[in-house]
C-alpha positions as CSV (number, residue, x, y, z in Angstrom):
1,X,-11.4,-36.1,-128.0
2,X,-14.8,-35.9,-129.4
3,X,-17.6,-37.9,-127.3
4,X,-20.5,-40.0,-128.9
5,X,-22.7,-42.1,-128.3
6,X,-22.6,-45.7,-129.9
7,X,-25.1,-48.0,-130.8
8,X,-26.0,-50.3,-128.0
9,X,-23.6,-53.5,-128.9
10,X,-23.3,-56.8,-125.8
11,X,-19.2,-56.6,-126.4
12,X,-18.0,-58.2,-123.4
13,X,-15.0,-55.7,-121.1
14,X,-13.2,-57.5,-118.5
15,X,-12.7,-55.9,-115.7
16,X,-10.1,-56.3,-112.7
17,X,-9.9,-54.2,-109.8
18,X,-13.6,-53.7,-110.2
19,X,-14.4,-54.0,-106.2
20,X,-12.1,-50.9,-105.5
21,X,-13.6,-46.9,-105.5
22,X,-13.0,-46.5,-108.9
23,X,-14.5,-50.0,-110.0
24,X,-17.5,-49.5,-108.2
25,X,-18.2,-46.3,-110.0
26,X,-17.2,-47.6,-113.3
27,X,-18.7,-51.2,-113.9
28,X,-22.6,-49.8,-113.5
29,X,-21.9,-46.9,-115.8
30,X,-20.1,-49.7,-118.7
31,X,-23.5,-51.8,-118.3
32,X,-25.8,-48.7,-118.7
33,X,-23.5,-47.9,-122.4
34,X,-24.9,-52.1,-123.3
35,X,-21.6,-53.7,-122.2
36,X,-21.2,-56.9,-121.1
37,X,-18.9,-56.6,-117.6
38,X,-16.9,-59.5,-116.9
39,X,-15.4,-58.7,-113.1
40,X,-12.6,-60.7,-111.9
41,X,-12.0,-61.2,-108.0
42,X,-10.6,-63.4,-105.9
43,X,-13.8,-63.8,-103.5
44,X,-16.8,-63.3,-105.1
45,X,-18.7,-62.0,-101.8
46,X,-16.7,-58.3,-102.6
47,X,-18.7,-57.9,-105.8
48,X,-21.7,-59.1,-104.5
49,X,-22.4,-55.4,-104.7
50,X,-22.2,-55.2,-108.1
51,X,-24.7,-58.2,-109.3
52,X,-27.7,-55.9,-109.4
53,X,-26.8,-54.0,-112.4
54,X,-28.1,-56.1,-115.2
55,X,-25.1,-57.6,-117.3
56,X,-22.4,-58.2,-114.8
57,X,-20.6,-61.4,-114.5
58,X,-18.8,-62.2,-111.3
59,X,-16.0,-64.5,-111.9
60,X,-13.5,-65.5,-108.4
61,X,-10.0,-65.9,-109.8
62,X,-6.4,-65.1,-109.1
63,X,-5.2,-62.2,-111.0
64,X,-1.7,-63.7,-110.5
65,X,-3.3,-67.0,-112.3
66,X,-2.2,-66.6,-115.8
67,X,-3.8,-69.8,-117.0
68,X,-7.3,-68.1,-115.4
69,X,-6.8,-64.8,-116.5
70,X,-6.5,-66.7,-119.9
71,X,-9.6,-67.9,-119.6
72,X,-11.2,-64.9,-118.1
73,X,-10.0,-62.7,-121.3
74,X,-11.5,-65.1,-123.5
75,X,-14.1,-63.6,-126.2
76,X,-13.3,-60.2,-124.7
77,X,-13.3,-57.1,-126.9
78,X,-11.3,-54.6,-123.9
79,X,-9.8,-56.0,-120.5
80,X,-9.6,-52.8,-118.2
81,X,-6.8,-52.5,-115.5
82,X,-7.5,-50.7,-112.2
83,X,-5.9,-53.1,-109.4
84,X,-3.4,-50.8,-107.4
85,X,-2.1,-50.1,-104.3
86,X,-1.0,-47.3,-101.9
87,X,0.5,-48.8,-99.4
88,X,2.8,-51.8,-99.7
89,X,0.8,-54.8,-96.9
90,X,3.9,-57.3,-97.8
91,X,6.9,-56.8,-99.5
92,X,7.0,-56.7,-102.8
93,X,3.2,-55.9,-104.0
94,X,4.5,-52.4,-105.7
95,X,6.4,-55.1,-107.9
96,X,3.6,-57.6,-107.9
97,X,0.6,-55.7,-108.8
98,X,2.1,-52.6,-110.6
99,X,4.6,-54.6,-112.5
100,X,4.4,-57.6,-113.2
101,X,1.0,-57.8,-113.3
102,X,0.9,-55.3,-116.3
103,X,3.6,-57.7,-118.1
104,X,1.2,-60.1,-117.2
105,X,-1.8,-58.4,-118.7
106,X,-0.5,-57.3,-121.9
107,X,0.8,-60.4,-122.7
108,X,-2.5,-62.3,-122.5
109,X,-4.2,-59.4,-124.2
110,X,-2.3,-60.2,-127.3
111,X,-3.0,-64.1,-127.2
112,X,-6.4,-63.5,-126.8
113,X,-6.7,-61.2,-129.6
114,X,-8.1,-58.2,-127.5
115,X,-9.1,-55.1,-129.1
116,X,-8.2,-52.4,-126.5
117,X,-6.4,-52.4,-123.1
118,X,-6.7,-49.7,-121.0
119,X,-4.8,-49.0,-117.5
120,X,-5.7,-46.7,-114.8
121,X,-1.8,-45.4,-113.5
122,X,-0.7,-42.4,-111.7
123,X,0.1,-38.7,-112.5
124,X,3.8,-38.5,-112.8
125,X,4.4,-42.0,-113.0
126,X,7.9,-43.1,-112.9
127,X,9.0,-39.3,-112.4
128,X,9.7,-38.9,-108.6
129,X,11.3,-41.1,-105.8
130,X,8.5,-42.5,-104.6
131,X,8.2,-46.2,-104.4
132,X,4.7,-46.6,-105.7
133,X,4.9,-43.8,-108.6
134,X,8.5,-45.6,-109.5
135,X,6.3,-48.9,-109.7
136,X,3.8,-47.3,-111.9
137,X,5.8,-45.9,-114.4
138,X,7.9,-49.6,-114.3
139,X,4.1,-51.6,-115.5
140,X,3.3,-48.4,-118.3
141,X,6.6,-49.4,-119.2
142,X,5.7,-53.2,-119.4
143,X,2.6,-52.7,-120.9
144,X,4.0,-50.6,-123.8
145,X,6.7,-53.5,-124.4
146,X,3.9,-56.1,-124.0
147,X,1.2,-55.7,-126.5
148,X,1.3,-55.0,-130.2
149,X,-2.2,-55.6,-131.9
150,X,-4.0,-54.5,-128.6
151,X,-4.4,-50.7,-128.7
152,X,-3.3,-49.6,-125.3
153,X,-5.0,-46.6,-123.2
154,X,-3.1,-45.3,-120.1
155,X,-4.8,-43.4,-117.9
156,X,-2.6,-40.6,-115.3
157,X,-5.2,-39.1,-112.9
158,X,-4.6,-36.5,-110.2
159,X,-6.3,-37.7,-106.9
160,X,-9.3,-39.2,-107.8
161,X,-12.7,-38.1,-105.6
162,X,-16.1,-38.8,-105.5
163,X,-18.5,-40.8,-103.2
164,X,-16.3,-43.3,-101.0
165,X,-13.2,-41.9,-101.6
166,X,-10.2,-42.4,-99.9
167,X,-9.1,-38.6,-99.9
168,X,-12.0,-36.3,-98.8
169,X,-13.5,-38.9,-96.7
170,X,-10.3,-39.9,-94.9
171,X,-9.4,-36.4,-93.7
172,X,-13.4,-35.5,-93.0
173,X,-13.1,-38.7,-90.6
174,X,-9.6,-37.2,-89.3
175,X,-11.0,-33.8,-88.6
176,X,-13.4,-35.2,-86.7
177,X,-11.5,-36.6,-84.3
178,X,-8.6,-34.3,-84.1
179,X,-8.6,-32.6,-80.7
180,X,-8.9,-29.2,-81.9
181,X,-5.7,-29.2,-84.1
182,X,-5.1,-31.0,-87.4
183,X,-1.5,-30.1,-88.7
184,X,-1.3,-30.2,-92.6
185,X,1.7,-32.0,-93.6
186,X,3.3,-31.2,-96.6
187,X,1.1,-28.1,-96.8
188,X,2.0,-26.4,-99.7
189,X,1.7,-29.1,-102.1
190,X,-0.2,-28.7,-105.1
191,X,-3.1,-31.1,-106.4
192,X,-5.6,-30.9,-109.3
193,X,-8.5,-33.5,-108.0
194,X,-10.5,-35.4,-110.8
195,X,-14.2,-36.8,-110.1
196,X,-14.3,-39.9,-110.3
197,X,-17.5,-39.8,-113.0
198,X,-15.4,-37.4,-115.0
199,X,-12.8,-40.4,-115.0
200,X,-15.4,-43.3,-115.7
201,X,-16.8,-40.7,-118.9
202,X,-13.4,-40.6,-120.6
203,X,-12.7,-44.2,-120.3
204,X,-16.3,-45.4,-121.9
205,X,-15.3,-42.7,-124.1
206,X,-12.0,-44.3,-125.4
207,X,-14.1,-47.5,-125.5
208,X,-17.0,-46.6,-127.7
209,X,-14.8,-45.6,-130.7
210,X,-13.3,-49.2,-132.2
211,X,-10.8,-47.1,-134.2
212,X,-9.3,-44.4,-131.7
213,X,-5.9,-44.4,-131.1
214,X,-4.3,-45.4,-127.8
215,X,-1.8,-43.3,-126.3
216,X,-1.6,-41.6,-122.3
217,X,-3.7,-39.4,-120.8
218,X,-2.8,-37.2,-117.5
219,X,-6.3,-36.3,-115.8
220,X,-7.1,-33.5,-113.6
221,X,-9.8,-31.8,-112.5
222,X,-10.3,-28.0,-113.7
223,X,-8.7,-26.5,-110.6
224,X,-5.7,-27.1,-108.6
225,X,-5.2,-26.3,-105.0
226,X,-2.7,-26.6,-102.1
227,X,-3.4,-30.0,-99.9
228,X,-3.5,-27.4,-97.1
229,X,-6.3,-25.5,-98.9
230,X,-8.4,-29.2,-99.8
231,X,-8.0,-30.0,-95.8
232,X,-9.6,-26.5,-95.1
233,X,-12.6,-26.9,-97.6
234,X,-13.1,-30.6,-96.1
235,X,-13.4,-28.5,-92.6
236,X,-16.0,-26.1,-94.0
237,X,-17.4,-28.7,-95.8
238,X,-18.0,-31.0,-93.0
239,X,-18.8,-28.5,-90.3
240,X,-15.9,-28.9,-88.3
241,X,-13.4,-26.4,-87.0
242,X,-10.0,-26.8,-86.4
243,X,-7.3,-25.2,-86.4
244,X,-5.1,-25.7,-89.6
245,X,-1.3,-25.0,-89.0
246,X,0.9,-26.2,-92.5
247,X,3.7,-27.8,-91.6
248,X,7.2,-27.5,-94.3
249,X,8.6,-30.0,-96.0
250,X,11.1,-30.4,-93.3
251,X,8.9,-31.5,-90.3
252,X,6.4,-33.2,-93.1
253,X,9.4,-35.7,-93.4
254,X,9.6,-36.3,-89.7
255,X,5.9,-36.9,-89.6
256,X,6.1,-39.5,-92.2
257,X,9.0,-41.3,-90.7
258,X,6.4,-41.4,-87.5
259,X,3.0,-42.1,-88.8
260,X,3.9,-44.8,-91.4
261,X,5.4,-47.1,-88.6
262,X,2.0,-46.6,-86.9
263,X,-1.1,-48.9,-87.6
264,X,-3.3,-47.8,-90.5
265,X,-0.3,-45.9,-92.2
266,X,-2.0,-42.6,-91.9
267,X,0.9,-41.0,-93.8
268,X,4.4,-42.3,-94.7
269,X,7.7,-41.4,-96.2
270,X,6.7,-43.0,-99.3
271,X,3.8,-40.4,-99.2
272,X,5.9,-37.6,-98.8
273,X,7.8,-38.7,-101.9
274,X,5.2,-38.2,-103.9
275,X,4.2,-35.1,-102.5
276,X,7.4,-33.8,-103.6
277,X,6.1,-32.8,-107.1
278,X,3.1,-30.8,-107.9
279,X,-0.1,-33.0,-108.7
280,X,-1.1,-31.0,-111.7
281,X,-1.8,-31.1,-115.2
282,X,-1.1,-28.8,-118.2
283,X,-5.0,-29.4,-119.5
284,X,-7.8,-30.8,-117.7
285,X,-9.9,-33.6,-118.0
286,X,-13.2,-31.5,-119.8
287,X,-10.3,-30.3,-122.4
288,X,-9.2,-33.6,-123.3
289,X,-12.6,-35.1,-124.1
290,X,-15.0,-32.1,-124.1
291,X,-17.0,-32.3,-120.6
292,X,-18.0,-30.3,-118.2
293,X,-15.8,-31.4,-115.3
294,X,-17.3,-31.8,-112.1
295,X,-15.3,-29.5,-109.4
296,X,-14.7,-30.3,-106.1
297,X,-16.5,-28.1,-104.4
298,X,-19.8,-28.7,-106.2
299,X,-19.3,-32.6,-105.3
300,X,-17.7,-33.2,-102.1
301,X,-21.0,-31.7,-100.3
302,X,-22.8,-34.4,-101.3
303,X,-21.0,-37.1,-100.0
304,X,-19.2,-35.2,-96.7
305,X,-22.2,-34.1,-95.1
C-alpha cells in the first residue's frame, strides 16, 4: 500500500482502548495527521495522559453501554478498536471483550453511518488452541458478519514493542531479579516483533485514503527470532547476565500449569497454547505499506536502558 500524506481535515476517529500501550502511542500520532480523537474510557483519570495533545476528547463510558457507545460514535468518520486482553481477570472477558464487543461495534458502526472500522487482532487468530487467539478469530468473525457499508480493517500483529511494552520490559524486569538463572520457556518458538510506530503508521495510513479497501493485514517486523534468542538480546541489552537454559515444549507445559495459578500470571497454559505456532509472517510490515520498519534491536535500547 502506497503512503501519502492528506490534506489536513478535523474528521473525528473514535477511539477505544486508547489508555492501553498501543493507544497511547497511537491517539498523539492521529492528532498530529489533523484528526479529531474521540477516546472512550470508563474513568476519565486513565487518559488524563492524553489531554495535552491538542484535539483529544476524553469521554467516560461503558464500552459494554450500547446506548453510549451510540452516542459516542455519533458524527464519526472511523471508530478504531484496540480493547484486548491477555489474561482472562473474570470468567468470561475472552468472550466479553473479544466477542461480543466486536458484534457490538460493528453493529453500531453501521447505524451510525461510519466510514471505516478498523480492529487491532492477533497473528493467527482463530488458528491454534489457545483461548484468547480462539476469541480473536470468534470477534474478526463477528465483525465481518456485522458491518456492510462500514469498510472494515483488521489488523494481525506479531508481538507488538516499543516504549512501555509489555514484552521487552517484562522480561528486562524479570532478568533483573532472577537469581542468576532465567529458564526460557518454550525456547524455541519463533516470533517476528513489530514496533509499535510501525503499527500506528499503517493504521493512519489505511485512514488517510477515504476510498481504500478494507481487508486483513498480518504485521511483523522485518526479522523473526526464537523467544529464547529475544530473552538473550533483552540480557545484553539491559546489562544483565544470566544464565539462559531453553526449556522444551514438554517442561514449558509444566511451567505453565505452575506459574499461571501464581499471582501476576507470569506465564500460563493458555500462553503456551499460543506458543505452539510460529509468530511469523510471510511479508513484513515495510512490504505491505512501503516503510522502513524499525527493528528490534535498533529500538529496544532506547527504552531498556
Amino acid at each position: 500500500m502506497e503512503i501519502y500524506i492528506q490534506p489536513m481535515i478535523a474528521r473525528t476517529v473514535c477511539v477505544l482502548g486508547a489508555t492501553g500501550f498501543v493507544g497511547h502511542h497511537l491517539v498523539p500520532e492521529l492528532a498530529r495527521h489533523g484528526y479529531q480523537v474521540r477516546v472512550v474510557t470508563r474513568r476519565y483519570e486513565r487518559a488524563r495522559g492524553l489531554l495535552t495533545v491538542p484535539g483529544i476528547e476524553v469521554i467516560e463510558g461503558d464500552i459494554n453501554d450500547e446506548a453510549r457507545l451510540r452516542e459516542c460514535f455519533a458524527g464519526c468518520y472511523a471508530v478504531i478498536n484496540l480493547v484486548a486482553v491477555l489474561h482472562e481477570r473474570r470468567m468470561g472477558d475472552f468472550q466479553r471483550l473479544h466477542v461480543d464487543l466486536p458484534a457490538r461495534i460493528a453493529r453500531i458502526c453501521e447505524q451510525q453511518q461510519v466510514s471505516r472500522l478498523l480492529h487491532i487482532s492477533a497473528l493467527h487468530a482463530g488458528r491454534t488452541a489457545s483461548h484468547y487467539l480462539d476469541s480473536k478469530g470468534r470477534g474478526e468473525v463477528q465483525l465481518r458478519q456485522g458491518v456492510q457499508h462500514t469498510r472494515l480493517t483488521i489488523f494481525r500483529p506479531s508481538v507488538i514493542f516499543g516504549p512501555g511494552d509489555h514484552f521487552f520490559t517484562r522480561f528486562a524486569t524479570l532478568l533483573r531479579l532472577a537469581p542468576g538463572i532465567f529458564p526460557v520457556v518454550c525456547a524455541q518458538a519463533r516470533l517476528a516483533p513489530v514496533y509499535v510506530g510501525d503499527i500506528t503508521t499503517a493504521m493512519i495510513a489505511v485512514l488517510d485514503q477515504p476510498t481504500a479497501p478494507g481487508g486483513t493485514y498480518e504485521l511483523c517486523g522485518p526479522r523473526s527470532y526464537t523467544l529464547q534468542e529475544l530473552v538473550a538480546l533483552t540480557a545484553r541489552t539491559t546489562g544483565v547476565r544470566r544464565y539462559l537454559p531453553g526449556l522444551g515444549m514438554g517442561s514449558s507445559r509444566l511451567v505453565a500449569a505452575i506459574l499461571g495459578h501464581l499471582p501476576g500470571r507470569l506465564f500460563t497454559y493458555d500462553n503456551y497454547r499460543s506458543l505452539q505456532i510460529d509468530n511469523v509472517c510471510s511479508r513484513h510490515i515495510g512490504e505491505l505499506f512501503q516503510i522502513s520498519p524499525h527493528s528490534v534491536e535498533g529500538v529496544i535500547a532506547g527504552y531498556l536502558d
